[in-house]
N, C-alpha and C positions, 0 to 999 in steps of 0.2 A: 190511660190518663197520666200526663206527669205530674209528679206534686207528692207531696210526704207519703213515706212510707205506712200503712195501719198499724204496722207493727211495732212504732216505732214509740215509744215511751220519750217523759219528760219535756210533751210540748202542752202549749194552755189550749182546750178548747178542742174544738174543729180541725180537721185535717182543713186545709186550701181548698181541696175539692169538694169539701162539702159547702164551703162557702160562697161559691162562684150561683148565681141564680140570675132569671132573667126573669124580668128585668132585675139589672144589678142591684146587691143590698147590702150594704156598707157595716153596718151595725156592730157587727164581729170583728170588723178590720181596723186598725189603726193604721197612721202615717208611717209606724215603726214597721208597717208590714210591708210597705211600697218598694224598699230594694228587692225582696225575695219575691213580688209582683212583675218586677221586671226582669227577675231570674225566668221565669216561667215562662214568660212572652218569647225568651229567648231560645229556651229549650222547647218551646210548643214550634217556634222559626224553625230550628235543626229539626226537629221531625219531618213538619211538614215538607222541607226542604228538599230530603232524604225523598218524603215517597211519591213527594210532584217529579223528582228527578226518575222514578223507576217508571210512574205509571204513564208520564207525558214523553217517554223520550223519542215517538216517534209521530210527536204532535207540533205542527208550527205553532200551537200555542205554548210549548213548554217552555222556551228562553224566554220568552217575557215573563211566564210568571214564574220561572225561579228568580229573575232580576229583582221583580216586587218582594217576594219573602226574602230575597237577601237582602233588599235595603228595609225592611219591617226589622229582621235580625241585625244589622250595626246597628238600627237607629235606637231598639231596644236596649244594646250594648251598653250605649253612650249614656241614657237615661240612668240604665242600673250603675255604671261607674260612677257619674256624678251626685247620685245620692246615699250608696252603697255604704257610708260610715257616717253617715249624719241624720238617716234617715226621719228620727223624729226633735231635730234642731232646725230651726229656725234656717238656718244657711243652706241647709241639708235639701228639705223643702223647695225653696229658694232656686236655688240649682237643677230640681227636680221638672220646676215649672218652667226654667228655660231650656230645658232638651228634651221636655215631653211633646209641644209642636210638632219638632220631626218626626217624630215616631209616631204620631197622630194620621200625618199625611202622608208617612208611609204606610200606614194601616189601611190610610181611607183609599188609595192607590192602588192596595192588595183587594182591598173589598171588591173595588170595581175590576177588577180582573178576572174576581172572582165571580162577580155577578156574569162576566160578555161569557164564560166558559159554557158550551154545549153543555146542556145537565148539571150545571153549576159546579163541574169536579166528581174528581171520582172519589168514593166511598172514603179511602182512610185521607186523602188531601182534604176531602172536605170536614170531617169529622175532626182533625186537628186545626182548619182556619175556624171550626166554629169553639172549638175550646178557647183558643189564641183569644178571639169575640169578647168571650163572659170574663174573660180574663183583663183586657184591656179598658173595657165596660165600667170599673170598680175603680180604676186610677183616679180620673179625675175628679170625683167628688172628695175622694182621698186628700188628695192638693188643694183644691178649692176649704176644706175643711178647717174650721178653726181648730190652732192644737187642744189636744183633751188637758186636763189636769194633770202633769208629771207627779210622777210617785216621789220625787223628790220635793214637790213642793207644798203635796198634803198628808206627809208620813207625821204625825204629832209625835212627840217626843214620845211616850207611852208605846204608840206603835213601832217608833224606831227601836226601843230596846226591845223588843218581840221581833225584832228582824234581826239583833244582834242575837239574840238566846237562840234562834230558831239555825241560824246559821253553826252553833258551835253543836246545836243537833246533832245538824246533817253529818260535821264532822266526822261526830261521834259513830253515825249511822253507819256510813262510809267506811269508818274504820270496822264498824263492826261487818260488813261482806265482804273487804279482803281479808279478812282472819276467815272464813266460811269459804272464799274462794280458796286458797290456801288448804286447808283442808280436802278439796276434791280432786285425785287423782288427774280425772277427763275432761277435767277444763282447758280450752285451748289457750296454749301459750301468747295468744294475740289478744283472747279476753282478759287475762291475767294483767297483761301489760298498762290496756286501757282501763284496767277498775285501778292498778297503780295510780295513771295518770289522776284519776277521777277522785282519791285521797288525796293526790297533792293540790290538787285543785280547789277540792272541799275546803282542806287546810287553808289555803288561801283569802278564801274568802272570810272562813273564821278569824284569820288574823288579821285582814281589815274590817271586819265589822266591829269595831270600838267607835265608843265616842268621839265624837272628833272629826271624825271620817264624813265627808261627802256622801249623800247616799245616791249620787249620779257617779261615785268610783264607786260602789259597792255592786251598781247593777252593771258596769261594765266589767267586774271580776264575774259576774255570773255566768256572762254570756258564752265564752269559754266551758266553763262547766257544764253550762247546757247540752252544746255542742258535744260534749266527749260523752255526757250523759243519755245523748239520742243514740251514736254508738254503740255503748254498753246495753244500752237495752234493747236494738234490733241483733246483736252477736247474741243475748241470753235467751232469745228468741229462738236463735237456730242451734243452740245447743240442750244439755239436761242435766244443769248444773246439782240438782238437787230439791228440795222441799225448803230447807233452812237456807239454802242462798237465794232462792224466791222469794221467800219470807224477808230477809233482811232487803235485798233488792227493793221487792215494793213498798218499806217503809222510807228507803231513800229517796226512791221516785216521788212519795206523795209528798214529801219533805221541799223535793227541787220543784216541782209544779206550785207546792204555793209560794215559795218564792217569786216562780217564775211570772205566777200569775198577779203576782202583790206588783212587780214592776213591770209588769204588761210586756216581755218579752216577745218578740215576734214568732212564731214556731220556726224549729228547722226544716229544711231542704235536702231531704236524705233520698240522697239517689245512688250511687256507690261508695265505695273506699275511697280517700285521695289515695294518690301516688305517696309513695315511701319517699322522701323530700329525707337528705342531709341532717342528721337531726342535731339538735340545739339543745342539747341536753349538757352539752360541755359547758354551758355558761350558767348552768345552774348553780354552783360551787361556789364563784365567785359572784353570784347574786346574793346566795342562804349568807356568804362572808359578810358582804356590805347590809343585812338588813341585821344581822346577832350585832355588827358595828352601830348602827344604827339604833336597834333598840338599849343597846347599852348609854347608847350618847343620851336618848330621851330620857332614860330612867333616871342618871347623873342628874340632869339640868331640870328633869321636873322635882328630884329630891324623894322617890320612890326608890333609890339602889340601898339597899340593905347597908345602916349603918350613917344612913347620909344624917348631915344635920339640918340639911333643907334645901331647896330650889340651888341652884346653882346659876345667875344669872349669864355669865361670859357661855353658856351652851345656849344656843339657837335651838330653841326645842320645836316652837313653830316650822321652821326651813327641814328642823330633820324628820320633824312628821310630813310634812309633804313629800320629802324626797322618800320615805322608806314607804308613802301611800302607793307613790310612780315605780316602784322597784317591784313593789309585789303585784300593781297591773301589770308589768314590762314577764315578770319571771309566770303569771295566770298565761297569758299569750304564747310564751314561747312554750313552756308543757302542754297546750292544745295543741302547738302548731298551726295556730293562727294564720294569717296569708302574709304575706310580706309586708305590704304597704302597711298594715295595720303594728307590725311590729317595729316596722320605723318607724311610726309616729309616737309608739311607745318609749323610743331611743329616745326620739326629740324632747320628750315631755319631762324625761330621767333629765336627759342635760342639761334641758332649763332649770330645773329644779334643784339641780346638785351646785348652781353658781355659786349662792351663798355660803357654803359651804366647802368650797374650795379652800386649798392649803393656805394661798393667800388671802383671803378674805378673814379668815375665823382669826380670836387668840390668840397670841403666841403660845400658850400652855395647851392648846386643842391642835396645834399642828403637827405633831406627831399622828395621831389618830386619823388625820383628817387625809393625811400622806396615804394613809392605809385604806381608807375608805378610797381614795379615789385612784388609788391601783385596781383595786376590787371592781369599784364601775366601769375602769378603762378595759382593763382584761375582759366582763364580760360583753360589753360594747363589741371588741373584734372576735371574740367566738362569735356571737351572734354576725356581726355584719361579713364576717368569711361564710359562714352557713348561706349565708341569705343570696353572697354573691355565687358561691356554688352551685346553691339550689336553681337560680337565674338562671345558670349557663349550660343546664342538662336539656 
């Protein structure tokens, strides 16, 4: 069966598979879960694909039905890409319910192919179109579904500072297993790497969770961590790190699940390794530059810099809290290694936000600074978009 690994730490709930029942039942699932729905449609397609291709190939029924599982497979494609980054938004949705049709009647297409087949299929063809079933089964109540309550719109101020405390935890936590990782001779040089990344990540989050802060960017810094966090804990799996890096280990995990679980994060899709993609770590220098720019400008203009004698009105403190919110999404993404599309969107949202703050917009007394800060974002803009065009062209 495809679908999360058991072994796989830091997701809420259920594996996929255990939630798929027939008749379908929803209960477990969110709208937030319906792109990695359509992941699965698709990789249940490439299965089946694969073994109608070995077991039919000297069957006149095999061209037709590998035709149906490959238009069940683009049609599921189309579905997951048009919902793939918005999945529990309105638009996201939206989109969702205009390219699930096809893929409906390319299902129902596959069914009845599947029904005219002598014996209905052999053993493992048919045992993957009947997963692909329980799988496709679960979508449409999903879309039809009024949205649940966002965590952002019934976090009470009280709760939200328990998601800011909770967050400077993990940090805490975080730091406390690579100091333990660090310590063990036998740890693999690639777990190493990834509990690094999983610090900066943690970091990340702690340094936007202040007041102020959106807590619809709070759970999109998560999401990243999530991800690098199911990593770390299927590699702690295959290795034997120790008793005390276990120990700190599972006080992180239980740390990142309830976050995970306070903003209903969808579980991960752990099926291998990506590919080693170009890495984007060269733009992290001049990200960490524009946000120390950045927190300096806020501290000036809010009247918090040691010595001040109060607010500073000529600093845009509003514009540089957003823009240094967009900086530490944009720098969360690139230290997971995020997909591309997702990382330009993160450019996009940096540039929108740095307008006001441009050299000529601010001050005359802020434009010296502002010169600097926006060297800082142009510099890591083209490390980032040479990475992104490299990684394209392999």
């Amino acid at each position: 069966m495809i679908g999360v690994a058991p072994s796989t730490h830091a997701q809420v709930g259920p594996t996929y598979a255990d939630l798929f029942r027939d008749p379908p039942v929803t209960i477990q699932l969110s709208r937030a879960d319906l792109a990695n729905l359509g992941r699965l449609v698709v990789l249940e397609a490439i299965s089946m694909f694969n073994h109608a291709r070995l077991e039919f190939a000297n069957s006149p029924a095999g061209p037709q039905l590998l035709a149906e599982i490959e238009g069940v497979w683009r049609a599921a494609d189309d579905f997951t890409n048009s919902i793939a980054y918005g999945p529990d938004r309105a638009s996201g949705v939206e989109s969702g319910r205009l390219t699930y049709p096809a893929m409906e009647e390319a299902f129902a297409r596959l069914r009845a192919r599947m029904d005219d087949l002598p014996g209905g299929g052999s053993s493992r063809t048919r045992l993957d179109f009947l997963r692909m079933n329980r799988i496709v089964a679960v979508i449409p109540p999903l879309l039809a579904a009024e949205p649940p309550p966002q965590a952002a719109a019934v976090l009470a101020a009280t709760d939200r500072a328990r998601v800011d405390e909770t967050a400077r935890i993990l940090a805490a936590q975080v730091l406390s297993l690579k100091d333990a990782i660090e310590g063990q001779a036998a740890v693999p040089a690639r777990l190493r790497r990834d509990v690094d990344r999983l610090k900066e990540l943690a970091d990340g989050v702690a340094r936007l969770a202040v007041p102020g802060v959106e807590d619809a960017m709070i759970l999109a810094a998560l999401r990243p961590l999530n991800a690098v966090a199911s990593t770390v804990g299927t590699e702690l799996t295959r290795s034997t790190p120790g008793a005390l890096v276990g120990d700190r280990w599972g006080r992180a995990r239980r740390t990142i699940d309830s976050l995970a679980a306070r903003f209903q994060l969808p579980r991960e899709i752990t099926l291998t390794r990506p590919r080693e993609d170009a890495s984007l770590d060269g733009a992290l220098v001049p990200l960490d530059d524009a946000l120390r720019r950045l927190d300096r400008w806020i501290e000036v203009g809010a009247g918090d810099s040691p010595g001040s004698a109060g607010p500073v009105r000529e600093v845009p403190v509003a514009p540089a809290r957003l823009l240094r919110s967009r900086v530490l999404l944009l720098r969360q993404d690139v230290i997971a290694g995020r997909p591309a599309p997702q990382i330009g969107r993160d450019l996009d949202d940096v540039e929108s936000a740095r307008a006001p703050l441009r050299p000529d917009a601010v001050n005359r007394a802020l434009r010296p600074e502002a010169v600097a800060l926006d060297e800082s974002l142009g510099r890591a803009a083209r490390i980032v978009g040479e990475s992104l065009r490299r990684n394209a062209g392999d």
